[in-house]
N, C-alpha and C positions, 0 to 999 in steps of 0.2 A: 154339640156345637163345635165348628170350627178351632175357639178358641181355646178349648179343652186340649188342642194338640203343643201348645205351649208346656203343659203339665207332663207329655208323654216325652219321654226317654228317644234320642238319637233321630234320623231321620224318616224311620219306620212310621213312628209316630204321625209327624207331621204327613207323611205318603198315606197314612191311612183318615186321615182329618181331609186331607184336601178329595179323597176320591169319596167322599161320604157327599163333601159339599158340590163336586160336580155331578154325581146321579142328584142332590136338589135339585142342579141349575138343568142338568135334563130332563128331570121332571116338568119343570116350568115351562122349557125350551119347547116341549115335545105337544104342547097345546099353543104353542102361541100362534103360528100360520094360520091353524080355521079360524082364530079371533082375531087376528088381525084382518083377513079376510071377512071378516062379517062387518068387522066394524069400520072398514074402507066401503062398503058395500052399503051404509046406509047413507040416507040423504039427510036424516035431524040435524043440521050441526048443533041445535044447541043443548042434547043432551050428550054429544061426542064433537067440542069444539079444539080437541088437543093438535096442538102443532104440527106433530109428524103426521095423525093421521091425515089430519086437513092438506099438507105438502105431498105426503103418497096420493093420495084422493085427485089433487090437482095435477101433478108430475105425469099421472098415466092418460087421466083425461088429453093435457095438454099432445102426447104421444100419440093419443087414437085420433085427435083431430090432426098431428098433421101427415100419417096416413092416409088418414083418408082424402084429404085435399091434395095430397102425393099422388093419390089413384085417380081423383077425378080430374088433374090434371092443371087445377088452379090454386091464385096465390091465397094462403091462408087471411080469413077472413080477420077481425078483431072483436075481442068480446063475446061472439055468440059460437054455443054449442049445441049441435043440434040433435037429435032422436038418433040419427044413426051414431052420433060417436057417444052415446052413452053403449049404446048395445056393444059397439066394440072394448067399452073403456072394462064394463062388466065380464067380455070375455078375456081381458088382458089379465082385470083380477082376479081371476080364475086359476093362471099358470105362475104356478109357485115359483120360480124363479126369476121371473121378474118381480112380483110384489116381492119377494127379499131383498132383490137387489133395490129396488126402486126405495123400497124402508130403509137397509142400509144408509143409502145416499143422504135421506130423509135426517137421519139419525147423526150424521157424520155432519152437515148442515149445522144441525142444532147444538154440537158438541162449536165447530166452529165457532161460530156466534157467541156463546157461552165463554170458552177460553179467551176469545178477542174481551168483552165485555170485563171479565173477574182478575185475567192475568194480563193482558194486553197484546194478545200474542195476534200479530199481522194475519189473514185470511190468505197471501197470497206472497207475502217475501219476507220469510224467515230470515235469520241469520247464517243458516247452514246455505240457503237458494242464495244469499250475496254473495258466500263464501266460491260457490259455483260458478255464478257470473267475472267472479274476479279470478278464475284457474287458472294458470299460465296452459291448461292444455288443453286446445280448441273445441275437444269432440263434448270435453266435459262444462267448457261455456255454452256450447250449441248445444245441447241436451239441459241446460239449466234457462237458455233463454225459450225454448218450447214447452217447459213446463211452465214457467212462469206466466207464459200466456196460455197455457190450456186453465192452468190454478184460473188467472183472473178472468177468462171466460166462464169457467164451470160456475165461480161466483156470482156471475151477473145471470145464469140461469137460473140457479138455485132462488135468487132472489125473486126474480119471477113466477116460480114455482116450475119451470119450463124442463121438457126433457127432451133433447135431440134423438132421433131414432138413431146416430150414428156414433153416440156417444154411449151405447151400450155395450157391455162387452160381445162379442163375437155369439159367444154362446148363446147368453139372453137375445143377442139380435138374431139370432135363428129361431130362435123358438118364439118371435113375434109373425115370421117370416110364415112359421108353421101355423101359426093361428089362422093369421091373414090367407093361408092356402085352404084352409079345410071350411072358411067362412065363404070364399071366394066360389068355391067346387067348380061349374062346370062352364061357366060364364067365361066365354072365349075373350070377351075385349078388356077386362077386367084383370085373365087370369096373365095375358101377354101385359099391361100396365105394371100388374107385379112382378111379372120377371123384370122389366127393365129397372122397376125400382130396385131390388133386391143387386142385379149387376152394378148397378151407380153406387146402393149401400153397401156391397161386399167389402172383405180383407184389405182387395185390391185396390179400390178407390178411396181407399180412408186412409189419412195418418193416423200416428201412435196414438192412441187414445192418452187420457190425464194417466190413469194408471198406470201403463205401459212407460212412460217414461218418468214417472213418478220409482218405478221399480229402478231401470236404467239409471235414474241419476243417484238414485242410492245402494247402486254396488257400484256408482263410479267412484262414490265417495267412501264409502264403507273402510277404508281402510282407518281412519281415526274414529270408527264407531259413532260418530256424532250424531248419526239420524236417529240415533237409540234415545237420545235425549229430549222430552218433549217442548220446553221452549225452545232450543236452538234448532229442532228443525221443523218447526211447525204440526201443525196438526196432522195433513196430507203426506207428509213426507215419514212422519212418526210411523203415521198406520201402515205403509207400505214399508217400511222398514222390520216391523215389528211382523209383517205376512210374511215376508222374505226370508226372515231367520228361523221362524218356529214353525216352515211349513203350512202354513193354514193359509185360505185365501185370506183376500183382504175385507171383503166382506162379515166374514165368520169374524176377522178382529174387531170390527165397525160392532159387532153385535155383544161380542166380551165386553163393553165399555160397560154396557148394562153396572148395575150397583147390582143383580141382583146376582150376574156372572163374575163377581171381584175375583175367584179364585180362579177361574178360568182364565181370567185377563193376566194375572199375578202370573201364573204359570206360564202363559205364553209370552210376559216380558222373562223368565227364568230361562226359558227353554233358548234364549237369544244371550242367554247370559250376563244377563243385568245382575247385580247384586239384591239385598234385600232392601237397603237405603235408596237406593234408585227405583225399586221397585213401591216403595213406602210414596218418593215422591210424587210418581205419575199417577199412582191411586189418588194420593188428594189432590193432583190438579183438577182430575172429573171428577171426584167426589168429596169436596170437601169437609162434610162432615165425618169423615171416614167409615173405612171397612175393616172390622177386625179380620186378621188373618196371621197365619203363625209365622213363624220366621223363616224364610227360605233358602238361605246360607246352607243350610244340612244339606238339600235337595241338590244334585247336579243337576246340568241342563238337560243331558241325557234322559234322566228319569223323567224330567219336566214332561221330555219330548213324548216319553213312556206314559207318563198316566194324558197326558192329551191324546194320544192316538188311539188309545183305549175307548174315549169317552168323544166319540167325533164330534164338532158343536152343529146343532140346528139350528139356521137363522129363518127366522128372527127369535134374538136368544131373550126375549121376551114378553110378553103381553105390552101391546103397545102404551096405553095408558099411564101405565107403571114410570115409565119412561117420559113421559110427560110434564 
């Protein structure tokens, strides 16, 4: 067990305690997509009525209906969903990288909620985002007052379970793009509706997404370290702070949250250079019961960065349920 590396001698110890517990968390990691995939893919809710999956399940439905009311050319209807956007919602849940990304979000959500409820932490104006607002240096107000409205929009979807086809990352919005083309094949009137969709949703016609300036304002800020801290700078601005330092996307951080990935998460707040007390604290903010884990003072960041790049993470870094 992890906690055996307390007993062990110097940093070797604890370097060999924590790569034991991340081949666990990838072991876990390495089945969780086809079940989560199955279990978004059934219809019972009521022997699978958990939160995230119910929000992943709703998020992507909500996505294939307003494609396909994008292609047919009219205003999205209310309430009903019809045969065909199941068929597309089933083939959305198919491409791995959106149901991650879509779980992430799912997940990030429910962490949300949860720190607003237990510690009181704002969904949407942190202390560090006022601190922004009030910068004597214009680019770094204009970039805190954009996220502040991307945070309080992304809020008001989340609540509805709603997902903008344009609030996807680039990437995942292509590989919706790709679906949508090989389901589309050879239907002329159709396949020209999707090109014009795809030009209006490209790079070109969209602002920064939440993330993107989510990133931005925290290496505008970054010089007093503060996004490192999770009440002062909120939940969104944590997790983009905490991708930005250790390398990883923000996604794969969304997934370390897991209790089941503590040691993954530990490391990748090390790898940013937190201490072990700050690293103690952010563990029981999500997990309040705590996570044993050894002390990470010995370890540099360096090596943090070392045994993480070793062991890449899988998201979704767990069986969804678990998580629930």
């Amino acid at each position: 067990m992890i906690e055996e590396a307390v007993h062990k001698a110097g940093p070797e110890g604890v370097e060999a305690a924590l790569r034991e517990e991340l081949a666990r968390a990838d072991a876990v990691a390495g089945t969780a997509l086809p079940i989560l995939r199955y279990l978004v893919s059934l219809e019972d809710d009521c022997l699978f009525g958990e939160d995230v999956l119910a929000r992943v399940r709703g998020m992507i439905a909500d996505l294939a209906a307003e494609v396909l009311h994008a292609l047919a050319g009219e205003a999205r209807p209310c309430g009903h969903v019809g045969g065909d956007v199941d068929v597309l919602t089933r083939a959305f849940v198919d491409d791995a990288a959106l149901l991650s990304h879509v779980h992430a979000l799912a997940v990030e959500w429910q962490l949300t909620e949860r720190l607003q409820l237990r510690l009181g932490l704002d969904p949407v104006f942190s202390p560090l985002l006022k601190e922004g607002m009030a910068s004597v240096d214009p680019a770094v107000r204009h970039l805190a007052s954009a996220f502040l409205a991307a945070q309080g929009r992304w809020c008001q979807v989340q609540r509805r379970m709603s997902l903008p086809l344009r609030d996807l990352p680039e990437a995942v919005r292509e590989g919706v793009f790709a679906i949508l083309r090989k389901l589309v094949g050879r239907d002329g009137d159709l396949a020209d509706r999707l090109d014009r969709l795809h030009a209006a949703e490209g790079p070109s016609g969209l602002e920064p997404s939440r993330e993107a300036l989510a990133a931005r304002l925290v290496t505008a800020l970054a010089a007093a370290g503060a996004a490192l801290s999770l009440p002062h700078a909120g939940l969104a601005l944590f997790l983009s702070a905490v991708a930005g330092g250790c390398g990883a996307t923000r996604d794969a951080v969304i997934g370390a949250t897991h209790e089941r990935q503590a040691a993954r998460f530990a490391l990748m707040l090390r790898a940013v250079g937190l201490p072990s007390a700050s690293i103690t604290r952010a563990l029981l903010a999500l997990h309040p019961a705590g996570v044993p884990l050894p002390p990470l003072d010995p370890l540099q960041p360096e090596q943090a960065r070392a045994l993480l790049a070793a062991a890449p993470v899988l998201a979704p870094a767990a069986p969804v349920p678990a998580h629930t």
